[in-house]
N, C-alpha and C positions, 0 to 999 in steps of 0.2 A: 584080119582084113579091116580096112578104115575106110569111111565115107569121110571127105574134105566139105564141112559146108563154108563158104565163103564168106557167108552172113547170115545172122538167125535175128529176125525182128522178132526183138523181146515182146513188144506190144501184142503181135498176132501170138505169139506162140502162148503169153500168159493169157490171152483171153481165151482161147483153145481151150486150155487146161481148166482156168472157173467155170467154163460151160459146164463140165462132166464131174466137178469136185461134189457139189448137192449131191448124187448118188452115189461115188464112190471116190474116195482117196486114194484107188489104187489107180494108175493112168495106161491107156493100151494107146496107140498110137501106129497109122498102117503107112508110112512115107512112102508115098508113088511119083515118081518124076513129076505124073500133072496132078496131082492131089494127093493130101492127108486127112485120114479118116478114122475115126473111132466110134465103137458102140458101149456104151455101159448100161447097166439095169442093175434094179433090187434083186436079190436072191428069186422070191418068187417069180421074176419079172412081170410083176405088175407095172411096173413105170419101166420104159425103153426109151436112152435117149442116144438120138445120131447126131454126130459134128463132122462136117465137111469143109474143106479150106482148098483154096489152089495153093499147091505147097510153096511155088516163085513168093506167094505173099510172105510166106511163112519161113520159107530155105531158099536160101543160094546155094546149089552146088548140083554136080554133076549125079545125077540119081540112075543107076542103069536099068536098076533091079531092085523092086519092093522090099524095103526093111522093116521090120517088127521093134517097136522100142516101147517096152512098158516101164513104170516108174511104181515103187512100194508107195508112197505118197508126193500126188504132185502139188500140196502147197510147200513142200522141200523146193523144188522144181522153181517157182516163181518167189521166192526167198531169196535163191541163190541167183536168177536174174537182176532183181535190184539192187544185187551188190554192183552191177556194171553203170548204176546210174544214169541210163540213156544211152550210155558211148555205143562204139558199134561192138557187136559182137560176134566172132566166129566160132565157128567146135568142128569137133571131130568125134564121129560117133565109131565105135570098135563093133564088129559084129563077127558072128558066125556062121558056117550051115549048119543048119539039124534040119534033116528032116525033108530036105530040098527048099527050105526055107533059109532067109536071110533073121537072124537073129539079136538083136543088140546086148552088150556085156556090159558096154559103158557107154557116156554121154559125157563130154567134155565143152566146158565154155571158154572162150578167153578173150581176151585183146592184148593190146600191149603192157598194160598193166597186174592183170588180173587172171588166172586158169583154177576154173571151179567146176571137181570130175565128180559127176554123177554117178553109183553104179545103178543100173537096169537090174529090173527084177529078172526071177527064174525067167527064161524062155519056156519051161511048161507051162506057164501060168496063161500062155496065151490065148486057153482056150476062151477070153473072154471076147474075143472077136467072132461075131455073128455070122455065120453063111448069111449069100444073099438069098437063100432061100429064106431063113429065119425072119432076114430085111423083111421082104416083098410080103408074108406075115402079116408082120408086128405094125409095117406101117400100110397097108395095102388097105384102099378105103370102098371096096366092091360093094359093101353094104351099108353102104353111108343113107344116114336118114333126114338130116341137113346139114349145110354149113353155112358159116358167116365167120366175118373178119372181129379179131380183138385185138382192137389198138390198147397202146401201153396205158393209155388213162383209163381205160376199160380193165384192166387187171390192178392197178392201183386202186380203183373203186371197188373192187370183188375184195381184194385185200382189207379193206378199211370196215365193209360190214361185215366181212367173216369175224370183227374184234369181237361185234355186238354180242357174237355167240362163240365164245371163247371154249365153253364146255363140249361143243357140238363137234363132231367130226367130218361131217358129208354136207354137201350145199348141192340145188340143183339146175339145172340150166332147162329152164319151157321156151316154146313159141307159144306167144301168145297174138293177139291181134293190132297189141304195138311194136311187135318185132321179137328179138330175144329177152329174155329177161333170167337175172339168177335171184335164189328164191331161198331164204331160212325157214328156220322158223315161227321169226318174229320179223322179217324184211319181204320185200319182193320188189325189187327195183329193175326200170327197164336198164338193159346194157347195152345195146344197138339195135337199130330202126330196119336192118337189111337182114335179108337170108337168101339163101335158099336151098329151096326144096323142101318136105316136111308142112306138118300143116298145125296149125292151134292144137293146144293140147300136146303135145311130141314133147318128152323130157325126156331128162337123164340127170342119176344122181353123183355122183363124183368127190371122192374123198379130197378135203381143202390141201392135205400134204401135199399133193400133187402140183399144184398152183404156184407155191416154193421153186420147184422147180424149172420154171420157165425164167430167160432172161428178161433183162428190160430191152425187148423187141415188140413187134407187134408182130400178131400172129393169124393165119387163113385157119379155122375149125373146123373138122369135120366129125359130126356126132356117127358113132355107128352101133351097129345095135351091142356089140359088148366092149366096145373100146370107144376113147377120144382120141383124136389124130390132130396134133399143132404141129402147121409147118410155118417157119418164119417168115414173114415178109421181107427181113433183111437179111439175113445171112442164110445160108445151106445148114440148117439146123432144124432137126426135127425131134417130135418127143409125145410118144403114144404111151395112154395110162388106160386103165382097164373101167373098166364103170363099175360100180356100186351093187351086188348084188341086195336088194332089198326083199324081206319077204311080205309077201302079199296081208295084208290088215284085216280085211276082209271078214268074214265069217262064212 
């Protein structure tokens, strides 16, 4: 069986794919007539990251029934889009049933000059798509302790003092009495003037790896008591990382 897409906007679909490349190279993708969706995470999943697209931006074609299309590495994937140079591009994706599922086997691109076939990984492979129960979880902020907004110059700046302490692994984010601030061990700079909810003193510690992982977006924060929750201000992109268990110093 063949889905006809009429057009595939290389732009959307390669930016799709660098959102999820940071965790993994391997690509799952859920094509739904009004949207396409993926989740990827670390093995422990400590980091969980969601991309959501209205698929029109991303496919032209007649979609009846949810397809499954994963990829062994999708910087193959956006490689083999810049061979089309901009022009337009259409494909044809081949799929199967397993399972009562719609399955992809290949991925094909082309125009008039150019057809460059993809093959699709195992369809077993696809248990890396999340229930929405798993969703409602990983991202679900019932115990949030505050939030506030981190525009991209506010991640640019977290970036540039994490250099200070290059050796260090964990940074942490307080309210203090001029707003939020992130904090080393040789820094404490404020990073925005607004919150809310949470009061002075409210922290959280947060491994810098994690910070890699967000695009150049800006993002709404939601601190909660055992995870962080970033959902984008510009796209449908979300991405929950775990907090820092520290142990108490104390005596």
């Amino acid at each position: 069986m063949e889905l006809t897409l009429e057009k595939i906007d290389s732009y959307e679909l390669k930016t799709f794919i660098k959102k999820l490349l940071p965790i993994d190279k391997f690509i799952f993708m859920k094509i739904n007539n009004s949207n396409t969706t993926s989740s990827v995470y670390f093995p422990e999943r400590d980091a969980v990251k969601l991309v959501n697209v209205e698929t029109p931006d991303m496919f032209d074609g007649s979609i009846s029934d949810p397809v499954k299309v994963s990829f062994y590495n999708g910087s193959k994937v956006i490689d083999a889009l810049s061979h089309f140079n901009g022009s337009t591009v259409t494909g044809v994706i081949k799929y199967e049933q397993i399972g009562g599922e719609l399955m992809a086997s290949d991925f094909t691109l082309r125009n008039d000059n150019l057809e460059i076939n993809l093959a699709c990984a195992d369809p077993s492979l696809s248990f890396m798509e999340m229930s929405e129960d798993e969703t409602r979880r990983a991202f679900g902020t019932d115990d949030n302790m505050f939030s506030f907004e981190l525009l991209t110059p506010h991640i640019e700046k977290m970036k540039s003092l994490f250099s200070l302490e290059k050796e260090d692994d964990l940074f942490t984010l307080e309210i203090t009495d001029k707003g939020v601030n992130v904090k080393g061990e040789s820094y404490n700079a404020s990073l925005c003037q607004s919150r809310e909810g949470g009061q002075v003193g409210d922290k959280v510690v947060i491994y810098k790896k994690y910070i890699n992982l967000l695009d150049k977006e800006s993002y709404k924060v939601t601190v909660c008591q055992n995870k962080v929750v970033f959902h984008s201000l510009d796209t449908e992109t979300s991405l929950t990382v775990a907090v820092a268990v520290i142990e108490d110093e104390t005596d």
